[in-house]
C-alpha positions as CSV (number, residue, x, y, z in Angstrom):
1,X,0.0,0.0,0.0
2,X,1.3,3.4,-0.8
3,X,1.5,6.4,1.6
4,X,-1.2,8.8,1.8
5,X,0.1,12.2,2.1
6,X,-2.4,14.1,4.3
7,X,-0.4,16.5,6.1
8,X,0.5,18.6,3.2
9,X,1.7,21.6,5.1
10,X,5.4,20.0,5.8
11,X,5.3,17.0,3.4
12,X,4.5,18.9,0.0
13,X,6.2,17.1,-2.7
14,X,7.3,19.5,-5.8
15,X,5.9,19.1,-9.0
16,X,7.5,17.7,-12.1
17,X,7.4,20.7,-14.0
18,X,9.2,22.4,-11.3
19,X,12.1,19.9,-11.4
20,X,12.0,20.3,-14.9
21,X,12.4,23.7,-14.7
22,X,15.2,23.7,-12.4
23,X,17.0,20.8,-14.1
24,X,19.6,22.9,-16.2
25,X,20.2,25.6,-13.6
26,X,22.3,22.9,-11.3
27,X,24.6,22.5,-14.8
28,X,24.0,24.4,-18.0
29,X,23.6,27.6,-16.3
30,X,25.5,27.5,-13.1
31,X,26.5,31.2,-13.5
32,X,26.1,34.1,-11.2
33,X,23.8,36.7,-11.9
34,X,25.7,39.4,-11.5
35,X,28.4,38.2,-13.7
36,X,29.3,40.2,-16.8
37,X,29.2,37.7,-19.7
38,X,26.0,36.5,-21.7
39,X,25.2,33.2,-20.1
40,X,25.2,35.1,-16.7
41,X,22.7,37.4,-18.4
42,X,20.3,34.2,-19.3
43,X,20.4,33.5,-15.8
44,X,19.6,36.9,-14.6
45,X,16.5,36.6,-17.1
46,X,15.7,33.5,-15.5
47,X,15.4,34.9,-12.0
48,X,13.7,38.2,-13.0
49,X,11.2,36.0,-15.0
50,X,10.7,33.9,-11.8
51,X,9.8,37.2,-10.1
52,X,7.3,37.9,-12.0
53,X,5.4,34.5,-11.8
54,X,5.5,35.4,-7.9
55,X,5.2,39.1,-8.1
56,X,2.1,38.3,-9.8
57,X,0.4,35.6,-7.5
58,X,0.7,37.9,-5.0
59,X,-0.6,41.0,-6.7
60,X,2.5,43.0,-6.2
61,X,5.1,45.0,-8.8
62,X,8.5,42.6,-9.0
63,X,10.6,45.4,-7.7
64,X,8.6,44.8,-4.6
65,X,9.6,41.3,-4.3
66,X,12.9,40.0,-2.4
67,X,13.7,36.8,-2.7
68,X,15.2,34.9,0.5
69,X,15.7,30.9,2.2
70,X,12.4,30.1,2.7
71,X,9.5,31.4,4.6
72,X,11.3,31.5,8.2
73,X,13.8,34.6,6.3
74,X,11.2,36.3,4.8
75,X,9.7,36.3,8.4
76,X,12.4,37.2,10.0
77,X,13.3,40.3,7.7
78,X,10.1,41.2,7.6
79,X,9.9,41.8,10.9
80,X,13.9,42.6,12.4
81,X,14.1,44.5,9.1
82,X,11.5,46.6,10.1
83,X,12.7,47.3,14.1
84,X,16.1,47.9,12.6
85,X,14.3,51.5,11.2
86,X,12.8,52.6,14.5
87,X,14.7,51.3,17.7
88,X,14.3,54.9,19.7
89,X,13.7,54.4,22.7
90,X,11.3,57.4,23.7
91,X,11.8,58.3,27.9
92,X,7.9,59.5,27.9
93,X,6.3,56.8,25.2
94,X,8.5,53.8,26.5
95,X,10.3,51.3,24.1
96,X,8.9,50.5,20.8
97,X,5.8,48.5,20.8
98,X,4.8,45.8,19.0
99,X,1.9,43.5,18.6
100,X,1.9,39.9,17.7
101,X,-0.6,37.0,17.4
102,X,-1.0,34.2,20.0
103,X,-1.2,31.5,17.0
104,X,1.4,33.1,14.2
105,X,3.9,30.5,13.3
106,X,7.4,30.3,15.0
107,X,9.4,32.0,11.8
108,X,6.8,35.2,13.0
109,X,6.8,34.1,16.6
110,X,10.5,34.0,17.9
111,X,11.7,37.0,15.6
112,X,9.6,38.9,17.6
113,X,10.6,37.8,20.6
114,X,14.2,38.3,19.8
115,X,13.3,42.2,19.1
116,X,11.8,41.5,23.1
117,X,15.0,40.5,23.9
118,X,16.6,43.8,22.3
119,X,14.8,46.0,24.2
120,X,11.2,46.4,22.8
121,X,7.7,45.9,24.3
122,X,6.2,42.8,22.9
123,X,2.7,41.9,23.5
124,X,1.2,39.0,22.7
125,X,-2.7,39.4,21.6
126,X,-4.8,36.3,21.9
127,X,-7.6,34.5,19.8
128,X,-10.7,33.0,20.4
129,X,-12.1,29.4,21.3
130,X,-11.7,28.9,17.3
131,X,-8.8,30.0,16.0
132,X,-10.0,33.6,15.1
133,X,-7.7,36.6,16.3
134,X,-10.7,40.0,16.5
135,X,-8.8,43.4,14.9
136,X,-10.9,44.8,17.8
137,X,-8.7,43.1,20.1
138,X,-5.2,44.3,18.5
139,X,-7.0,48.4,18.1
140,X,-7.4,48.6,22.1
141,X,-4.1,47.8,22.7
142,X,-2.7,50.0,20.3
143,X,-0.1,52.5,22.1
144,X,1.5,55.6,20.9
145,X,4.7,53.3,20.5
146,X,3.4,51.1,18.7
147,X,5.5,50.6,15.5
148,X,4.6,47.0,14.2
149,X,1.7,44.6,14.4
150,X,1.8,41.1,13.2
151,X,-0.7,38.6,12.0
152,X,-0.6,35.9,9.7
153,X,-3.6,35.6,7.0
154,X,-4.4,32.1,7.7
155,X,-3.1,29.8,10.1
156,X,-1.4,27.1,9.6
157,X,-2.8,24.5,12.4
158,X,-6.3,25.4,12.2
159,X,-7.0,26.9,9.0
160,X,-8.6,30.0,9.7
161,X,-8.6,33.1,8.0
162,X,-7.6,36.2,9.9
163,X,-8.7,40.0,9.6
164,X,-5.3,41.3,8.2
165,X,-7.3,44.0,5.3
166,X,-9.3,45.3,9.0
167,X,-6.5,45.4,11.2
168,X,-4.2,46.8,7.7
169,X,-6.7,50.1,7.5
170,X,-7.1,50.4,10.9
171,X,-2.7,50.7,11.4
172,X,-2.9,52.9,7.9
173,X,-4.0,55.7,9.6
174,X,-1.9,56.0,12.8
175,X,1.3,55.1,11.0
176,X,1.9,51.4,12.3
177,X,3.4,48.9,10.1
178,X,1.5,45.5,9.0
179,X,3.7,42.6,8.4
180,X,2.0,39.1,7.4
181,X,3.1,35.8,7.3
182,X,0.7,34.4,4.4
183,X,3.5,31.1,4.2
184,X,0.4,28.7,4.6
185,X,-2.1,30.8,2.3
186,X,0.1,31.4,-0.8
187,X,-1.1,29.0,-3.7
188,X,-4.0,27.8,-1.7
189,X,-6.3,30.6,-1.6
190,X,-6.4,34.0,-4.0
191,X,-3.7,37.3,-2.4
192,X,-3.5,40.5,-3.9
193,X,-1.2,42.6,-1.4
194,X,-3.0,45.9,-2.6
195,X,-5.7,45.2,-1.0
196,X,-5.0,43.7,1.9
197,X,-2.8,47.2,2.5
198,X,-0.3,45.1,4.4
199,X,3.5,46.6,4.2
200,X,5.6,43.3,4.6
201,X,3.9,40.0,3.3
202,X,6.1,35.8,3.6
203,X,5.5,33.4,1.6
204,X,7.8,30.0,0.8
205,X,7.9,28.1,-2.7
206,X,7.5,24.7,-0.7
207,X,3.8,25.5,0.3
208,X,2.6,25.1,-3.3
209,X,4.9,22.6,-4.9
210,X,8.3,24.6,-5.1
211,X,11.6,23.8,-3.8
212,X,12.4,23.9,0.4
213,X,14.4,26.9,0.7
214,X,13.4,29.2,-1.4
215,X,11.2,32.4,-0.4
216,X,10.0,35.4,-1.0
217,X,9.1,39.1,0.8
218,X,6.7,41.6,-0.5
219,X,7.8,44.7,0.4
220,X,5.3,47.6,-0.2
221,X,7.1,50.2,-2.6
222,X,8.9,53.4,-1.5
223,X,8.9,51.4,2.7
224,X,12.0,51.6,4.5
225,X,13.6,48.6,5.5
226,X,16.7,47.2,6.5
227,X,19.1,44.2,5.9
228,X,19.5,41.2,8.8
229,X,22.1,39.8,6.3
230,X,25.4,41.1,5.1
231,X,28.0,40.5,2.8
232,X,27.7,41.2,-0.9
233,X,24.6,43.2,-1.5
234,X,21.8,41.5,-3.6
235,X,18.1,41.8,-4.1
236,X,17.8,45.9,-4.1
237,X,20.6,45.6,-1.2
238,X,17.9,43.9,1.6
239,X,19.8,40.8,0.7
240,X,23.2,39.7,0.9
241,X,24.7,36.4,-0.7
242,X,24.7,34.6,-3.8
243,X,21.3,33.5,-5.2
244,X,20.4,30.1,-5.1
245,X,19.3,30.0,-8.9
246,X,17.4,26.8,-9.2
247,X,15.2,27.5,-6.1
248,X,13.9,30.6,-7.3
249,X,13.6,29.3,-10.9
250,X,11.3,26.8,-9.3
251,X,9.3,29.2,-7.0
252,X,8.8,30.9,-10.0
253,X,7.7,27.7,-11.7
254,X,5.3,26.9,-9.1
255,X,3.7,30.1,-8.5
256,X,2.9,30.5,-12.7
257,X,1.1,27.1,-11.9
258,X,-0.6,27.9,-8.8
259,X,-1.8,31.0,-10.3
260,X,-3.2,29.1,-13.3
261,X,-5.6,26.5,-11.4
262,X,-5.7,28.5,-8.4
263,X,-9.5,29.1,-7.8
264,X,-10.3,25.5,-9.4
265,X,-7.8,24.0,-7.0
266,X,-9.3,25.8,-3.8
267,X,-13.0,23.9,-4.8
268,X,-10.9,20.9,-5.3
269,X,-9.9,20.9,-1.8
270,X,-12.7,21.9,0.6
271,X,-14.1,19.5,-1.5
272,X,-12.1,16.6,-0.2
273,X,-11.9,18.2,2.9
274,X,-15.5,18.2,3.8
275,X,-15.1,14.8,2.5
276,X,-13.0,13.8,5.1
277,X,-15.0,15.7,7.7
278,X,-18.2,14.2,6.6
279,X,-16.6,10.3,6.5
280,X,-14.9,10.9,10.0
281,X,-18.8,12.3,11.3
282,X,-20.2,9.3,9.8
283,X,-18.3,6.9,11.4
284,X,-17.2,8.3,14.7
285,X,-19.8,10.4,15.6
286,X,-19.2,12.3,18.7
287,X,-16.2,10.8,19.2
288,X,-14.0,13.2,16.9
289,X,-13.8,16.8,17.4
290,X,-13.3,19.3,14.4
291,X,-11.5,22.2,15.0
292,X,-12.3,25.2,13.4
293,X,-14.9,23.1,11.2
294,X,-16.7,25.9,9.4
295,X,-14.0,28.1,8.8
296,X,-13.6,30.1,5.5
297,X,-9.7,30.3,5.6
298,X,-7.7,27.3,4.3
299,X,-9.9,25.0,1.9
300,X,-7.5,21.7,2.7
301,X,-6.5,22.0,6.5
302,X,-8.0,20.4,9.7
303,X,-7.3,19.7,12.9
304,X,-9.0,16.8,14.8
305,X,-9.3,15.6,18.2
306,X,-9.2,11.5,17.5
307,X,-10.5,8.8,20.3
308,X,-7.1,7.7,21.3
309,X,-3.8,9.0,21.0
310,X,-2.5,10.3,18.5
311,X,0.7,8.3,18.4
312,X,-1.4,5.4,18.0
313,X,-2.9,6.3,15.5
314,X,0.4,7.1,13.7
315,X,1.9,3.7,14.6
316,X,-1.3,1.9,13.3
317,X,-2.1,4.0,10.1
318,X,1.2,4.0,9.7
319,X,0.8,4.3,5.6
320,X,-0.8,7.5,6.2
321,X,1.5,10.7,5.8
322,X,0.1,13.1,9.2
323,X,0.6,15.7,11.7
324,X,0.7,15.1,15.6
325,X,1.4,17.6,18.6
326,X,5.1,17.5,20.5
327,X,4.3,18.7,23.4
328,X,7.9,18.3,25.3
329,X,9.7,21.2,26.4
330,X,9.3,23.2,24.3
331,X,6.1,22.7,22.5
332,X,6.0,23.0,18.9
333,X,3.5,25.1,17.2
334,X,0.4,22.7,16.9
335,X,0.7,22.2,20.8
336,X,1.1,26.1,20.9
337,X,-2.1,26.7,18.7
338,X,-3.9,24.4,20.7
339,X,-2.7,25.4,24.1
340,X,-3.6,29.0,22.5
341,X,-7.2,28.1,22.1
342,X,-7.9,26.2,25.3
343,X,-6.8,22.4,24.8
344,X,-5.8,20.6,27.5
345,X,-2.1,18.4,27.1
346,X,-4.3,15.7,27.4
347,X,-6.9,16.6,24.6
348,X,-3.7,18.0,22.2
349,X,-2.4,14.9,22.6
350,X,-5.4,13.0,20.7
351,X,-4.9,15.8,17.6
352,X,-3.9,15.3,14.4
353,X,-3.6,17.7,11.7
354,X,-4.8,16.4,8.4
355,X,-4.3,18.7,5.4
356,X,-4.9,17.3,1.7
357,X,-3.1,18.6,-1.8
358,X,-3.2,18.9,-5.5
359,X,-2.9,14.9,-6.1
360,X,-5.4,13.9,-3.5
361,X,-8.1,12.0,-4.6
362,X,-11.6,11.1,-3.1
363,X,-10.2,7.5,-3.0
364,X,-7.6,8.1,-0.6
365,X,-9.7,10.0,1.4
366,X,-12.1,7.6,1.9
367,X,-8.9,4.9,2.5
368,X,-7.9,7.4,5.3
369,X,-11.0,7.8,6.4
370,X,-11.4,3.7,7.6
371,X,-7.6,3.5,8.2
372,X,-8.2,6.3,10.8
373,X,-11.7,4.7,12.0
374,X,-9.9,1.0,12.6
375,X,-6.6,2.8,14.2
376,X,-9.2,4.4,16.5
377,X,-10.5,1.2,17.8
């Protein structure tokens, strides 16, 4: 029996074309960029080409994209970037201020807690029982030093959207910067950075069939922002080190195909996902929990609390590809998210996160579905 891959977030294989795509930048062209002779310049095409695929799932101008690692840079100089422009420290106003998300993911959460560490005021703003983080809540704890807020646009866990356009016009007009982590919504569901008025936006190539390590940052035009990197300058100077070519040639690749079949995918999805929902209902019952079941965020992301462990689960569906909870010290994000909405250790450790792709079929979900009922026995 083959594996079932149904925990998409981490396990997302890339697509053929993308390995196509990148094929003859490990050999062919192996050139710099920045080199002055013609096959450098091909290369140099290639990555401003790639820009534009992602520039335009995104809804931004390419000169407004910097490409980075992965998802966990782009967070990171999206936010230390930022602090590196405003690190006054005001005797009457206090230390900067910023706000963050009980629920963002790690790349978000410990770079603002590092800037905590370097001297600023970090507060952490909570969410409700499901998932959902209210603008209202950030607003009445905005402060005259507050210089950054932080929310992702869906989250990763739970799949739920977030209101980052409400909380984006509400910091327009008192000058506080937005950065979003959109790392789990890119490819998945339809972004257009205009109008979500955000000033920093991550996103990572391996969320939608791309290469690991390879990123990207929208950063709105004419902001200021800073290196967290240095050595040779590239990407408009907020980036320093040689590009790594074949990544971004794939990102590219895979955000020209998510951008395609984008809207067809996401019915695709919730598709399967109430699918899985609906079998898991139908032969559990009350037994399962659904976290988050009606939410209008991510169309191929659950949660659910299972009848036994989770680890059993694991060890007797063993062909199926999923996510559990670590909750040692210290706990990983699910066991974070879940803490964050009031799960018990004991009920976190019964959750698995299930979230289906591209290539899933209503076959495999309905496999999944009785390998998770008998596992649950």
């Amino acid at each position: 029996m083959s594996l079932i891959y149904l925990d998409f977030n981490r396990t997302t294989p890339m697509a053929p074309s993308v390995i196509e795509a990148m094929q003859p930048y490990w050999s062919t062209h192996f050139m710099l960029p920045t080199q002055s002779h013609v096959h450098a310049s091909a290369v140099n095409e290639a990555i401003e080409s790639a820009r534009e695929s992602v520039a335009f799932l995104i809804g931004c101008e390419p000169f407004e994209l910097v490409f980075t690692s992965g998802g966990t840079e782009a967070n990171n100089l999206g936010i230390l970037g930022a602090a590196e422009c405003d690190r006054t420290y005001d005797p009457v106003e206090g230390p900067p201020h910023l706000l963050i998300s009980t629920i963002e993911h790690d790349a978000a959460m410990q770079a603002a807690l590092q800037l905590g560490r370097m001297g600023w005021d970090v507060e952490l703003v909570p969410c409700d029982s499901n998932g959902h983080v209210d603008a209202d809540e950030f607003e009445k704890r905005f402060r005259e030093s507050t210089q950054l807020v932080c929310l992702q646009l869906a989250n990763h866990v739970l799949g739920t959207d977030q209101p980052v356009q409400e909380l984006a016009d509400r910091c327009r007009h008192r000058g506080i910067r937005v950065h979003c982590d959109a790392t789990s919504a890119a490819g998945k569901i339809p972004i257009d950075v205009t109008q979500l008025g955000v000033d920093t936006l991550a996103i990572s190539a391996h969320k939608m069939y791309g290469p690991k390590g390879s990123g990207a940052l929208f950063v709105r035009r004419g902001l200021e922002l800073k290196p967290i990197l240095f050595g040779e300058s590239r990407e408009m100077g907020l980036r320093a080190g040689s590009e790594n070519v074949p990544a971004i040639v794939g990102f590219g690749c895979a955000a020209s195909m998510a951008g395609k079949c984008i809207n067809d995918a996401h019915e695709t999805l919730r598709e399967l996902r109430s699918r899985l929902i609906d079998g898991l209902r139908t032969n559990l019952g009350d037994n399962v929990t659904i976290f988050a079941e009606h939410n209008d965020g991510l169309p191929n992301t659950v949660t659910v609390q299972m009848p036994v462990e989770a680890k059993r689960i694991q060890k007797a569906a063993r062909h199926l590809v999923l996510a559990s909870a670590q909750s040692e010290s210290p706990p990983d994000e699910m066991t974070r998210v879940l803490r964050a909405i009031g799960c018990t250790d004991k009920q976190i450790g019964r959750c698995i996160r299930v979230s289906v792709g591209w290539t899933t079929s209503r076959d495999q979900i309905d496999r999944a579905v009785n390998l998770l009922t008998e596992a649950s026995d």
